[in-house]
Structure formats: C-alpha cells, structure tokens
C-alpha positions in Angstrom: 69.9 119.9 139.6 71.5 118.4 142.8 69.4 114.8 142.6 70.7 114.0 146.2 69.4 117.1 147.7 66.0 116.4 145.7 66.0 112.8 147.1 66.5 114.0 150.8 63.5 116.9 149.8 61.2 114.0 149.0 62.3 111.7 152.4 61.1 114.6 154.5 58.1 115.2 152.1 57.4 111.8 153.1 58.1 112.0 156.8 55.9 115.3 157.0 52.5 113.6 155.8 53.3 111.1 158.4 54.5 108.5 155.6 57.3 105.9 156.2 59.4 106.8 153.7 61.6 103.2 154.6 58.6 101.2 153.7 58.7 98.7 150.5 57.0 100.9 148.5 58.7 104.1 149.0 62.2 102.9 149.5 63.0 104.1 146.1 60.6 107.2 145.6 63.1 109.6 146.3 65.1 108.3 143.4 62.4 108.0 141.1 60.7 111.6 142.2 64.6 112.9 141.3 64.5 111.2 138.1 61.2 112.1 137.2 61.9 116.1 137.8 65.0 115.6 135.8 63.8 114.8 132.4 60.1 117.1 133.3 62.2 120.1 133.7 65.1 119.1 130.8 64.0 122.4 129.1 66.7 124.3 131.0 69.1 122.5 130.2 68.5 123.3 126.5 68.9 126.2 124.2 67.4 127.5 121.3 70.3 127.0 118.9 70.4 123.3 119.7 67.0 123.1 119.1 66.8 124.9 115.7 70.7 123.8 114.6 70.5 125.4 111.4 67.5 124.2 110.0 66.3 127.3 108.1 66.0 127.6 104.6 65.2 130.4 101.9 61.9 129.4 100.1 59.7 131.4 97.9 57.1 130.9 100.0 54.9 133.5 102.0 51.5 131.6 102.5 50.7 130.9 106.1 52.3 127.3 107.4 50.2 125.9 110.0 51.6 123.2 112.2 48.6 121.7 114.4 48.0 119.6 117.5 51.3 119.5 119.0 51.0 117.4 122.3 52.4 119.2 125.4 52.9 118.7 128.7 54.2 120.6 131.5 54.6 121.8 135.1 52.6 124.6 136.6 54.6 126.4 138.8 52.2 127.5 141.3 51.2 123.7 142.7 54.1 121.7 141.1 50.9 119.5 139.2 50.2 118.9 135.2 49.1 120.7 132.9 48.8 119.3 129.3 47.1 119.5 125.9 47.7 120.6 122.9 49.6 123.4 120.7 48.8 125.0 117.3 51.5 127.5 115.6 51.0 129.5 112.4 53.4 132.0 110.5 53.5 134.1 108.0 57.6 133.4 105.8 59.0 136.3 105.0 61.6 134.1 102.5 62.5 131.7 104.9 61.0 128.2 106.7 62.0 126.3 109.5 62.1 122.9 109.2 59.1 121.3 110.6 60.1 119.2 113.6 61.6 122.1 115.2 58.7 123.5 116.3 57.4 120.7 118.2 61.1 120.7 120.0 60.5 124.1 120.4 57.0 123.5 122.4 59.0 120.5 124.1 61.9 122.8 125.2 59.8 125.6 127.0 57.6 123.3 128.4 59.5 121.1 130.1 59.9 123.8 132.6 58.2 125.3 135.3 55.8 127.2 133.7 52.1 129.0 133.4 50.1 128.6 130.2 50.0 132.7 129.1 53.9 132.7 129.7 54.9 129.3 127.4 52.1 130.5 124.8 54.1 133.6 124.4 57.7 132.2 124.9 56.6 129.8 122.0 55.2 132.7 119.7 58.3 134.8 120.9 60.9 132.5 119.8 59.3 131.9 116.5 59.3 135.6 115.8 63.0 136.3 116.6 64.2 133.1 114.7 62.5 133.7 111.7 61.6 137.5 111.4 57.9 136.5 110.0 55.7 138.5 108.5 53.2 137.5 111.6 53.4 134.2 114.4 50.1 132.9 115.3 50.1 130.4 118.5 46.9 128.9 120.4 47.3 126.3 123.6 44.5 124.5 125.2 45.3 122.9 128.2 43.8 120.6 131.3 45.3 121.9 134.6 45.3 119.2 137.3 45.8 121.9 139.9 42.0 123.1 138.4 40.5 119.3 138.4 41.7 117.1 141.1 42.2 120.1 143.7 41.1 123.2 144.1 37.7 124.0 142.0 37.9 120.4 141.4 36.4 121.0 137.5 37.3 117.8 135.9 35.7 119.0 132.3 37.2 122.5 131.8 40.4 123.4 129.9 42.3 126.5 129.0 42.7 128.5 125.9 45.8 131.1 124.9 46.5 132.5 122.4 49.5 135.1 121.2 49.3 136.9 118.0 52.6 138.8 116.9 52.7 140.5 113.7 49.9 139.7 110.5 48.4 137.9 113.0 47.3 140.8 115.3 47.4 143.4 112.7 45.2 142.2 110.5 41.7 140.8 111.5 41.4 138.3 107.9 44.5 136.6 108.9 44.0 136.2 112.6 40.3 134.8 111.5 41.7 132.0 108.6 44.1 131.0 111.2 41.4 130.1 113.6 38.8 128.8 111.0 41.5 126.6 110.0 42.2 125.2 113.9 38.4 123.6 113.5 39.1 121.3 110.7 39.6 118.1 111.0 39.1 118.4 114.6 41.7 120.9 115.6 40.5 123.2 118.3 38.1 122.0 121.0 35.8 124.5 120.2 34.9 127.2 117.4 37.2 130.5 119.0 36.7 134.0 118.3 39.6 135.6 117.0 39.3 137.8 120.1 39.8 134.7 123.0 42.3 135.0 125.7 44.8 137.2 123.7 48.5 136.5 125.2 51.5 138.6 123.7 52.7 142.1 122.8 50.1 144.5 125.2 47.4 142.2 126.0 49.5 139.4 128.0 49.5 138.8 131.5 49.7 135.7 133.7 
C-alpha cells in the first residue's frame, strides 16, 4: 500500500464534502486514515504458512474440537464500513490437530481484508479443510454490518448468520446438529439455529 497516495485520497475526500482538510482537526487525518487501513487490511500481507508455521501434530484423536466465539472484525467491501462479531469453527481430526491459537490467526488473517461475510465464512472453512484434510470443518459467523445499521436500512438490532459445512459436517445431519446444539451453551450463538441456516460452502454458497 502506497500510504502517500492514500493520504492525498483522503485530502480530496476531505475537500469533496466541502471539509477543510488544513483545519486543526484534520491536519493529520490523512495520516491516521493511512495508518488505520494499513493494519485493517494487514491480511494481505500475510500467508497461510506464517500463520500455521508448523503447528500440526499427530494425535489419536477424532472427536469433534470446537473452538467458540472468536471475535472478528472486518471491512465490507461494498461501503468500505464494519462489520464485526463473532466466529465458531468445528472439525472432525483425521489423526492430526492444529494447535489452537491458529485458528483465531486464521479468522484474523482473512478478515483483515476487504471482504463479504459468505466469502470469509468459506475462506475460513476452506483453509481449515486443506490444512488439515478433516474428516468434516464446521464454521458459523454472526456479524453486525454498519453499512445495514447506521446507513442504509438503518436496522440497528439485526445481525448476520453464515455458516459453511465441508465434509461430516454436511454429510451427515447428527453431526451438523451437535455442532450447532453445542454453539448455544454457555451462550454461544445468538440464537437457537437450524442446522439448515444460511448454508455457505461447497454448492450452496453465494455472496
């Protein structure tokens, strides 16, 4: 990112809304908007190998591992605005685990990008899948979108739910359904889901 061509973005920005962008409080905006969109979309600048450096392990283990309430936040791409909330991941090993704090930095690394909901709920899922060749991924966001509540509709109270299912988890009803049950304990999930809400992945996705 070029954070002098971003800086003289912002000055016209400025200038366009009829702003004076030499006034004491926006001397430095252009600078800070820079520095801001710098570290928001650092996903880029970050790949999954960094991320998961080797942090894999053989485990006789094949019960589901259920990381919840990840906190998220991101960019929508359509408006430039928030969107934020939180993210739940499941797998099914298939002889190998991934150590725990990698799939938070995982979340972290897609959504520090521009992105849409459906599209980071499936990169997330994705990833997961090709890392660790589970026997299923399970992954299920819920989101506020500013572009929904302070413009536009202007709904302050709703929020988002995605979910992609890869593998076990789409293929077999009992394990898509524990997955979810489990989402509602100890206040997981906003709301009880069906196991058949806002499907994202394989043939069902879409933005």
């Amino acid at each position: 990112m070029n954070d002098q061509r971003v800086r003289e973005a912002v000055e016209v920005m400025l200038s366009e809304i009829e702003e004076d962008p030499t006034r004491e409080g926006l001397a430095r905006t252009p600078t800070r908007v820079a520095k801001a969109m710098r570290f928001l979309t650092s996903g880029y600048d970050t790949d999954i190998e960094t991320v998961v450096n080797d942090a894999i392990f053989t485990v006789d283990y094949s019960e589901m591992v259920i990381l919840k309430d990840i906190d998220f936040y991101s960019m929508c791409e359509h408006h430039l605005l928030p969107f934020f909330g939180k993210c739940h991941v499941a797998y099914l090993p298939r002889g190998r685990v991934i150590g725990l704090s990698k799939i938070p930095r995982l979340v972290e690394m897609f959504s520090r990008r521009l992105q849409v909901q459906e599209r980071l709920t499936n990169q997330i899922a994705e990833t997961l899948s090709e890392v660790l060749d589970p026997l299923g991924v399970g992954v299920v966001m819920e989101a506020t979108h500013l572009c929904m509540s302070m413009r536009g509709v202007e709904k302050q109270n709703s929020f988002a739910l995605t979910s992609a299912m890869l593998g076990g988890f789409r293929n077999d009803p009992r394990t898509r359904m524990e997955f979810l049950e489990l989402l509602t304990l100890r206040g997981g999930a906003r709301t009880r889901m069906s196991p058949a809400v806002s499907v994202v992945g394989g043939d069902a996705g879409g933005e």
